[in-house]
N, C-alpha and C positions, 0 to 999 in steps of 0.2 A: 444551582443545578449541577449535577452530577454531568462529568464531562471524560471518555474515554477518545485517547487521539492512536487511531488505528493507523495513522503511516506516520513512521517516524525515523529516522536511521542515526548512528553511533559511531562513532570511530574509534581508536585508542590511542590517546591524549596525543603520543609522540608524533603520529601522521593526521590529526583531526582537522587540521587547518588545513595542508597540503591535500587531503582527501575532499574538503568541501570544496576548497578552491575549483579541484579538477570537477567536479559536477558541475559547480556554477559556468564554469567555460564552456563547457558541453551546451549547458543551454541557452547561455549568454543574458543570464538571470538572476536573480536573488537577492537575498537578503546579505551584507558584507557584514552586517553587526554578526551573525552565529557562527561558531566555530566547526558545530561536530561533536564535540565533547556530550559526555553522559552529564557531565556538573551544569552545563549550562542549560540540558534539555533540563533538568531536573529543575534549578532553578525558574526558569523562563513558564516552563508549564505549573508550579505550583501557584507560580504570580497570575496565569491564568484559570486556574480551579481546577487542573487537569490532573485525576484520581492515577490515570493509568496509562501505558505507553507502549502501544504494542511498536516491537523495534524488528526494522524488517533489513536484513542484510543480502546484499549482492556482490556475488564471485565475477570479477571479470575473466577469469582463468580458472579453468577445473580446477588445477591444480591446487589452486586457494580457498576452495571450500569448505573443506573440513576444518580448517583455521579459521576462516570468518564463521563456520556457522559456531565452534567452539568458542568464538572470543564473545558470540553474542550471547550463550550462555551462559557463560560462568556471571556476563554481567548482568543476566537473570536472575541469578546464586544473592547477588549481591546486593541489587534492588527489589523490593518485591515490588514494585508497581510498576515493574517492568512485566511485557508479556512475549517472551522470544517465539518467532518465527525465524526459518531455517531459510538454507536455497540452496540449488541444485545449478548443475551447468550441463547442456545437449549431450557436451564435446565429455563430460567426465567419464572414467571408467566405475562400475558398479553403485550406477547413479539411483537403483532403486536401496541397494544396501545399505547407502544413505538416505535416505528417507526413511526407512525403516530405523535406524539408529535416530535422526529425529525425531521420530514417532514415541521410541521407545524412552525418550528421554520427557517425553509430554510437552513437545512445542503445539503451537496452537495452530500451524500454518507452515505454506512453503510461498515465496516471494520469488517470482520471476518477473526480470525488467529484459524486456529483447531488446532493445534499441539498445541498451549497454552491452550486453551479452554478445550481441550480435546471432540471434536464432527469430526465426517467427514464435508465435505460439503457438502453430501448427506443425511444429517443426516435428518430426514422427520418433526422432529420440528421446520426444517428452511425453510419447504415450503410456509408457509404462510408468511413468511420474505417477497422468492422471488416472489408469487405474489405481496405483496403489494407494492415494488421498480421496478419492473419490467416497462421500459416504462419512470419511474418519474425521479431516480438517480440510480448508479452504484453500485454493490457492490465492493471492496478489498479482495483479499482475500490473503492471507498470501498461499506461494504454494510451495510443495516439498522440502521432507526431508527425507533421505531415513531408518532415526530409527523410521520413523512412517508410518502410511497409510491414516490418517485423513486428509491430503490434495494433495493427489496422484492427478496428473492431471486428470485421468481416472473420478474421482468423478464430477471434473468440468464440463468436457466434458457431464458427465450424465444433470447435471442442465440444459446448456445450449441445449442440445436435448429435457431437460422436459418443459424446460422454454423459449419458442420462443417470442425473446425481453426485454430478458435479460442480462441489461449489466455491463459485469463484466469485471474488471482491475486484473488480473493474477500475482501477484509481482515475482519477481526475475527471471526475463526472463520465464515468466511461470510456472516455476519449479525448487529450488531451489537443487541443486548436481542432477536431472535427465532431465537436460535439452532437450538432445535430445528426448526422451521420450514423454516431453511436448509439443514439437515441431510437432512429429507424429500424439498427439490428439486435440494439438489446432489450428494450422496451418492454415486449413479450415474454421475456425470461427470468429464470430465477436469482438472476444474480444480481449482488450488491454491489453499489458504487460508493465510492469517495468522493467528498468535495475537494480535498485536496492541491495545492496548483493549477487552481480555477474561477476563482472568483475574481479573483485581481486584474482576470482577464475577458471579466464580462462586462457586458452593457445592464446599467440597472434594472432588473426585475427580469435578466438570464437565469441566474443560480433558479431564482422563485420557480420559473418557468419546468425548469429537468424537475426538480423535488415533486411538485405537483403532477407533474408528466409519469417519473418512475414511481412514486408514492414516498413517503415521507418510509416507510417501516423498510424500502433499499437503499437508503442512504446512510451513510459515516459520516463520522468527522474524520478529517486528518488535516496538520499541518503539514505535513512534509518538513518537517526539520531536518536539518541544517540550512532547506531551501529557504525557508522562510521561518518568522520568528513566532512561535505558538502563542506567546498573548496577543499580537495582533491579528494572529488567523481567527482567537475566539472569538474577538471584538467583532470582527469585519461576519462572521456567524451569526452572532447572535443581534446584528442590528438587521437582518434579512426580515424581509418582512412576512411571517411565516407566524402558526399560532405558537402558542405556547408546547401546545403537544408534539407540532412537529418538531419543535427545539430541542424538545425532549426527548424524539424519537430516534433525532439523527447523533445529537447528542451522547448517548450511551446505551441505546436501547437496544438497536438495530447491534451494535458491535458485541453486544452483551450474550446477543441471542446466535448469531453464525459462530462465532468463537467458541459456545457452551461456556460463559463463564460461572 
C-alpha cells in the first residue's frame, strides 16, 4: 500500500538532537530512539513503505523564518520524496511577502503550531495569511492542548466560518487530549484531519470511532516525526480495524488529493 506521511518535521544535523529533545520536553513525551535528522526520517520511513514526506517547519521567532522556511527547502532540492511546506510567525514583518515568496517557490502548504508560536489561530495578524492561501494551498495547524487555549478547535472553527474556502488539515485528529470536543465543532466541515499524536493515546476502537465519525476521505496519516518513530506509527495504523479502503483512503489518498499531488 502506497503510504504518504503528511506531518513530519526535520532539523539540521548540528541542532537535530537538541531541537527534538526541546519538543519532547515541551510535551513531556516521545519517542528517545529518533533524533530529528533527514537520514533517519528517510531511513525509518522507507523500513515503513512510506513513498513521501510532507515536512512541516516552525519558526519560534519571526525572526527565524525565512531560515527555517529556506533550510526546509533546499532539503526539498535534495530529496524528492520530500514535500515542503513553509510557516509564517503573527509577530513577523511582511508576513504575506512571505507567503507569497512560498507560493512562488511551489510549497504545498503553510504550517502554523500556536501553542509553540505563542498566537491563537484567530489571532487577527493571521488574516491576511488566510486570505492569501485560501483557495491556493492548505494550512496545518498544530491542534489541541488542554494547558493552553491558542489552538482550541473553537478558534478553528471561527477561521473556517470567516474564511469560506479555506483549507485547513487539523493535526491529531483535530484536537490533541479534546478530541471529542473537536469532533462537535469540526465535524460539519470541510477540513482534514491527521491521525497523528493520537492513537497511542486512545482507548481501543477511539481512532475507529473519529474515522467513521469525520469519514475515512478527511483523514491523513502522519507520524509526527521526530515525536515518534514512523514504522511503528504504520504498524499501530494499519492493525486499526477499518476496511481495506479506508486504509487506503487515509493512507495516501486523502493527502494526494488537499495537496493536488
Amino acid at each position: 500500500m502506497k503510504i504518504i506521511d503528511i506531518h513530519t518535521h526535520i532539523y539540521p544535523d548540528d541542532i537535530a538532537q537538541k531541537a527534538t529533545d526541546s519538543v519532547r520536553n515541551f510535551y513531556q513525551i516521545g519517542d528517545f530512539s529518533m533524533n530529528g535528522t533527514a537520514d533517519m526520517l528517510l531511513k525509518r520511513g522507507a523500513q515503513a513503505g512510506i513513498s513521501q514526506f510532507v515536512i512541516l517547519p516552525v519558526a519560534i521567532r519571526p525572526d527565524r523564518v525565512q531560515h527555517i522556511n529556506d533550510f526546509i527547502w533546499e532539503q526539498a532540492q535534495l530529496h524528492d520524496c520530500f514535500i515542503p511546506f513553509g510557516t509564517v510567525h503573527a509577530a513577523m514583518d511582511g508576513l504575506t511577502d512571505e507567503v507569497e515568496r512560498l507560493l512562488s517557490r511551489g510549497v504545498k502548504g503553510i504550517k502554523i503550531h500556536p501553542d509553540s508560536q505563542r498566537f491563537g489561530i484567530d489571532d487577527p495578524r493571521l488574516f491576511p495569511m488566510y486570505e492569501a492561501i485560501r483557495g491556493r494551498v492548505p494550512v496545518l495547524l498544530h491542534m489541541g492542548d488542554h494547558r493552553y487555549n491558542y489552538s482550541h478547535p473553537v478558534k478553528l472553527r471561527k477561521m473556517l466560518d470567516m474564511f469560506p474556502g479555506l483549507n485547513a488539515i487539523a493535526a491529531h485528529f483535530g484536537g490533541y487530549s479534546m478530541y471529542e470536543t473537536a469532533c462537535e465543532l469540526l465535524r460539519d466541515t470541510d477540513c482534514v484531519m491527521d491521525i497523528s499524536s493520537s492513537m497511542m493515546f486512545m482507548d481501543p476502537g477511539v481512532p475507529e470511532k473519529y474515522i467513521n465519525l469525520y469519514g475515512a476521505e478527511r483523514m491523513a496519516f502522519g507520524s509526527d516525526y521526530p515525536m515518534w518513530d514512523p514504522l511503528k506509527e504504520v504498524g499501530q495504523f494499519l492493525d486499526l480495524d477499518l476496511t481495506d479502503a479506508q486504509k487506503e483512503q487515509i493512507a495516501w489518498k486523502t493527502a494526494t488529493r488537499i495537496l493536488k499531488l
